[in-house]
C-alpha positions in Angstrom: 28.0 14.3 -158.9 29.5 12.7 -162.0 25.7 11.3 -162.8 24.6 14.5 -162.5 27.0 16.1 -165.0 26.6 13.7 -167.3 22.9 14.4 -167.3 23.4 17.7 -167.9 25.9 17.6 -170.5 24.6 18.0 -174.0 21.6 19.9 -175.9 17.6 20.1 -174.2 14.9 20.8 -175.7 12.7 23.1 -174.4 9.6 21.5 -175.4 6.8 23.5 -177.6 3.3 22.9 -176.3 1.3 22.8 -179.5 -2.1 24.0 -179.7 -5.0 23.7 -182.0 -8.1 25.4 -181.5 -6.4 27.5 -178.4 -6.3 23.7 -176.5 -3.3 21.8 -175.7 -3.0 19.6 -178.3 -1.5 16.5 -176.7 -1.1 14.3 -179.5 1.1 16.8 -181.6 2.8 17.1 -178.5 3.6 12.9 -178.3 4.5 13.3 -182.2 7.0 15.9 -181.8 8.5 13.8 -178.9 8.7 10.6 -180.9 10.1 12.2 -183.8 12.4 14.1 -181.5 13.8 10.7 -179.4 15.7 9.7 -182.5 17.8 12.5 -182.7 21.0 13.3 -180.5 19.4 15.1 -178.0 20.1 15.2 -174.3 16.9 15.5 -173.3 14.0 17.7 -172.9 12.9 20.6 -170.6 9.1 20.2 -169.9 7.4 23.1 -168.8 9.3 26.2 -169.5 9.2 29.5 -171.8 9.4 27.8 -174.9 6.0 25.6 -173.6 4.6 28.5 -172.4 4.1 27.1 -169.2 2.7 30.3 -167.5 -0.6 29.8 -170.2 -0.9 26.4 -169.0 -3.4 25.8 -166.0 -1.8 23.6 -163.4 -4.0 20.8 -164.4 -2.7 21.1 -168.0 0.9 21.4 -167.2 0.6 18.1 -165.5 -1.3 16.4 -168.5 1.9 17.9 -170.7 4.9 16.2 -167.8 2.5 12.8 -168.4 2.4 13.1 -171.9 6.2 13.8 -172.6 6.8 11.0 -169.9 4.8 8.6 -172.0 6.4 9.0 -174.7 10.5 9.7 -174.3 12.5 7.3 -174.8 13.8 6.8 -171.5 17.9 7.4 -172.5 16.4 11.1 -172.9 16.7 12.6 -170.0 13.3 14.9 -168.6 13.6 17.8 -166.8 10.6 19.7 -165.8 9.9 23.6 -165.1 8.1 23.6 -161.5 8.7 27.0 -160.3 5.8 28.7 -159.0 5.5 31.8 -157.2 5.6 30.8 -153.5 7.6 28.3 -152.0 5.2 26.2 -150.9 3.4 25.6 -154.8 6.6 25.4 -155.8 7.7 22.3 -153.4 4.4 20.8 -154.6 4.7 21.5 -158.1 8.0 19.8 -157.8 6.8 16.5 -155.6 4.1 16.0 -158.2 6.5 16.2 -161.5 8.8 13.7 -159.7 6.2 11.4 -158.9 5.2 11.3 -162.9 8.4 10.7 -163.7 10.8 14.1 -163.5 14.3 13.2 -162.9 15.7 16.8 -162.2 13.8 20.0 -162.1 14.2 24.0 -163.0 12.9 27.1 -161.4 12.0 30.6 -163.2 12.7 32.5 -160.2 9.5 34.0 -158.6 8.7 37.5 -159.9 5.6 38.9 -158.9 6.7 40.9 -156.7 9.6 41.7 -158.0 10.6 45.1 -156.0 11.0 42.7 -153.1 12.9 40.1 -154.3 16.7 40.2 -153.2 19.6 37.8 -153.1 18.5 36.9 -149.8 14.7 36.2 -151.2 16.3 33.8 -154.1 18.6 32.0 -151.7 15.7 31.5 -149.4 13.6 30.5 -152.4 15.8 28.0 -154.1 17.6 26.9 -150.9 13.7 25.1 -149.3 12.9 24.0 -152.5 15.9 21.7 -153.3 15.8 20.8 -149.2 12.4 19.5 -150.1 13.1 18.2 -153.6 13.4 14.7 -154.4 15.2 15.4 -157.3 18.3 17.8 -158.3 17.3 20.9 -158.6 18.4 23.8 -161.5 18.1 27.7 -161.2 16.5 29.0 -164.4 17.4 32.5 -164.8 15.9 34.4 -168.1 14.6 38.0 -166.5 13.0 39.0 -169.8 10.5 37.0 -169.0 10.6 36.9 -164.9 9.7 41.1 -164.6 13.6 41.5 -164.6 14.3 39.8 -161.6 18.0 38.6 -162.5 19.6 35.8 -160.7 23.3 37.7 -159.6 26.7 35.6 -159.3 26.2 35.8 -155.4 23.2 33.7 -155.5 24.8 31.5 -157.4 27.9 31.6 -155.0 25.4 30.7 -152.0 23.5 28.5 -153.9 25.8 26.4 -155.5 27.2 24.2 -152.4 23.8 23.1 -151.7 24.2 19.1 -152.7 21.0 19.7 -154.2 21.6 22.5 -156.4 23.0 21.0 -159.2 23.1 23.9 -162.1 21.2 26.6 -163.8 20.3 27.5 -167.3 21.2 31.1 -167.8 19.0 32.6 -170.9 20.6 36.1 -169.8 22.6 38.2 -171.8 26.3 38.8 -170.8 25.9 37.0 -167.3 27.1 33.6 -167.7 30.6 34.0 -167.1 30.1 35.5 -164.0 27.9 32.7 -163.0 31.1 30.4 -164.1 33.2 31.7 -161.7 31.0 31.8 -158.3 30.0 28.2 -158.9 30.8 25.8 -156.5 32.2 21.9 -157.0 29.2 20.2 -158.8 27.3 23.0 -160.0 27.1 23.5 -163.9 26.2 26.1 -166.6 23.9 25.5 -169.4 23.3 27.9 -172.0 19.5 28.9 -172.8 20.5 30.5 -176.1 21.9 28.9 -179.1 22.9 32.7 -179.1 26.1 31.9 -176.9 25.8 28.2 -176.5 29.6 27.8 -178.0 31.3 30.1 -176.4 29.4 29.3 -173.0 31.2 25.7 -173.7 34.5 27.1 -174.3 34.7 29.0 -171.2 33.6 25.9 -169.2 29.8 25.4 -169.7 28.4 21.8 -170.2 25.1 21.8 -172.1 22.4 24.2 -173.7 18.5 24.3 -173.4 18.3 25.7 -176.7 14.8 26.7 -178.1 16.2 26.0 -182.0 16.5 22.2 -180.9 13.0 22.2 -181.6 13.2 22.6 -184.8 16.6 21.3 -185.8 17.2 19.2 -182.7 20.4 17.2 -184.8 21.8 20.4 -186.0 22.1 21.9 -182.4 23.6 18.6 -181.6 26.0 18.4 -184.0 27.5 21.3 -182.3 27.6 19.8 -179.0 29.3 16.8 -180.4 31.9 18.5 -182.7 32.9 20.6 -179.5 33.4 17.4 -177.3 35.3 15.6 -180.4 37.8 18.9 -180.4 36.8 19.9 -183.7 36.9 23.3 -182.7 37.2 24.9 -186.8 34.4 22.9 -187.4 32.6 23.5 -184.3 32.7 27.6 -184.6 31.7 27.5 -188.5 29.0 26.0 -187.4 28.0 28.1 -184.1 28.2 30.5 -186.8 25.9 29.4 -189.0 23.3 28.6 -185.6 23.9 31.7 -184.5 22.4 33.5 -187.4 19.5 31.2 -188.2 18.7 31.5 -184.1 18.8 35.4 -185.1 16.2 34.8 -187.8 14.1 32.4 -185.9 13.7 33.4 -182.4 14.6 36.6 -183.2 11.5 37.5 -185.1 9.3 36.7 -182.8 9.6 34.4 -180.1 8.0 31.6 -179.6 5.6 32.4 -182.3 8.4 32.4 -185.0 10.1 29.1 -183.4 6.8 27.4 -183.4 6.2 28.4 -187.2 9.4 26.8 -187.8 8.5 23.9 -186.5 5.8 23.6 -188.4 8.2 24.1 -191.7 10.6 21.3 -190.1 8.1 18.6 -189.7 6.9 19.3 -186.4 3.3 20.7 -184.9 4.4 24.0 -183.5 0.9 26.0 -184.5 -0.1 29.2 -182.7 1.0 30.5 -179.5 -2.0 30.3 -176.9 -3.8 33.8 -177.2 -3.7 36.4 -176.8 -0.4 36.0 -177.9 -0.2 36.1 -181.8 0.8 33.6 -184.4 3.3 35.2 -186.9 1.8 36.7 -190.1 1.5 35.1 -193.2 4.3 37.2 -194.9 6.4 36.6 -191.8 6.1 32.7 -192.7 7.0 32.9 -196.1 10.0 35.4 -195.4 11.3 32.4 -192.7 10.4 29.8 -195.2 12.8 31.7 -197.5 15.7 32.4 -195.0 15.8 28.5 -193.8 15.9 27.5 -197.2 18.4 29.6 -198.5 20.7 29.2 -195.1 20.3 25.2 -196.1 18.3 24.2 -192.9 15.4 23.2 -195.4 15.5 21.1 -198.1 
C-alpha cells in the first residue's frame, strides 16, 4: 500500500475538457496537458465534474482518457472518472480506461435513482467494481452534483478494507473528518476543494483534486509542498490566500468561471458544453480584476 499512497499523495488536477464550437476540442485539451506536465502536480483526474464528464458521450470520454494519455508525462500519475450508473457499465467503463492507460480509477456514486440508494446499495456498488477492477479503485463523493446521494462514514467503514479500495475524494462540505476516522489501514482522503484542502492535511488527509490546479496548478502545489516541508506559517498564509481566490473562482460560477480562468492563465478553458452557460462578459472582466489584484496575474 505504500505505492498506492504515494500516488495519491499530492495535488490532481481535475482536467477541463475544452470546447470550441460546442465540440471537444482535443488539441486544447493536449496543450493544457503539456503546459500542465511541467508544473508540481501529482497528476491528473480525467473524467470528472470539472471535465464535465456527464456531457461527454461514452465515445468522447474515451477519445479525452486517450488524449490525456498521449500526452502526460508519464511521472504524472492518471486517474480516470469511470462511474456509471449500473454496475455492469461501470466495470466496463473501468476495463476500458485501464486498458488506455488508467492507473487507478474514481466513482461519482450512482444517483439516478437516488430514493433507493442506501449504504447497502453503495457497498454493493463499489464493493463489484473494485472486485472486477484491474486497478485501485477511489470513491468520489460530491452529492451536489450526484442528486444528493452522500457517501456516509459507514460506507466508508465497510468499504475501506477492501484491498482494492484505496481512497476517496470527498468534495462534500463538513464530512471529511468523519470519513478520516472510519477508514481502514490503506485507505486515504483527498480533498476535492481547495476550500479545505489544508486543514483536510492537517487532520491526516494526503492529497487534493482541486479544480483551481487548473488554472494555477504551481500555486496549489506550493501548498502541498510547504505542508510536507513543515512550514506550517507559511503553509496557512497561503491556504488563506487559495481559499479566497477558490471563493472568487469557482465560487462564481462553476466550472464556467474556472474555465474563464483558465483562459486568463494561459490555458483553453472556453465555454461549458451547452446548455450550460459561459460566464458573462462583465463577470470576465470583474475575475480578470480580482486575480490581478489578489497577485495570481501578472
Amino acid at each position: 500500500m505504500g505505492e498506492v499512497k504515494e500516488m495519491l499523495s499530492g495535488v490532481f488536477a481535475p482536467v477541463a475538457t475544452p470546447f470550441q464550437d460546442d465540440e471537444v476540442f482535443y488539441k486544447g485539451l493536449s496543450e493544457n496537458i503539456e503546459k500542465m506536465n511541467e508544473s508540481g502536480l501529482k497528476g491528473y483526474f480525467v473524467l470528472g465534474t470539472n471535465g464535465e464528464y456527464k456531457s461527454l458521450s461514452v465515445v468522447e470520454r474515451l477519445e479525452v482518457l486517450k488524449t490525456v494519455a498521449a500526452h502526460r508525462k508519464k511521472d504524472k500519475v492518471f486517474m480516470a472518472g469511470t462511474g456509471m450508473e449500473s454496475t455492469k457499465e461501470t466495470i466496463e467503463m473501468t476495463r476500458r480506461a485501464v486498458d488506455i492507460g488508467a492507473q487507478m480509477v474514481s466513482l461519482l456514486m450512482p444517483h439516478f435513482f437516488a430514493k433507493r440508494i442506501d449504504d447497502d446499495v453503495l457497498v454493493r456498488y463499489i464493493t463489484e467494481v473494485a472486485d472486477n477492477s484491474p486497478v485501485p479503485v477511489l470513491i468520489y463523493n460530491n452529492p451536489s452534483v450526484a442528486a444528493g446521494v452522500t457517501v456516509s462514514p459507514e460506507v466508508v467503514r465497510r468499504v475501506s478494507s477492501h484491498p482494492n479500495v484505496v481512497g476517496m475524494k470527498d468534495s462534500s462540505k463538513g464530512n471529511y473528518k468523519g470519513y478520516l476516522e472510519a477508514a481502514g489501514e490503506g485507505f486515504y482522503v483527498l480533498a476535492g476543494s481547495a476550500g479545505f484542502f489544508f486543514e483536510l492535511l492537517q487532520d491526516g488527509g494526503i492529497g487534493g483534486v482541486l479544480s483551481l490546479a487548473n488554472v494555477f496548478p504551481d500555486v496549489c502545489a506550493k501548498l502541498y509542498t510547504l505542508f510536507i516541508e513543515k512550514k506550517t506559517e507559511e503553509a496557512a498564509a497561503l491556504s488563506e490566500r487559495i481559499v479566497g481566490l477558490n471563493k472568487v473562482v469557482s465560487g462564481m460560477s462553476g466550472v464556467a468561471s474556472v474555465k474563464a480562468a483558465m483562459d486568463l492563465a494561459g490555458f483553453h478553458g472556453g465555454e461549458p458544453r451547452r446548455p450550460i452557460s459561459g460566464v458573462t462578459a462583465q463577470q470576465r472582466e470583474e475575475l480578470k480584476k480580482e486575480l490581478l489584484e489578489r497577485g495570481f496575474l501578472r
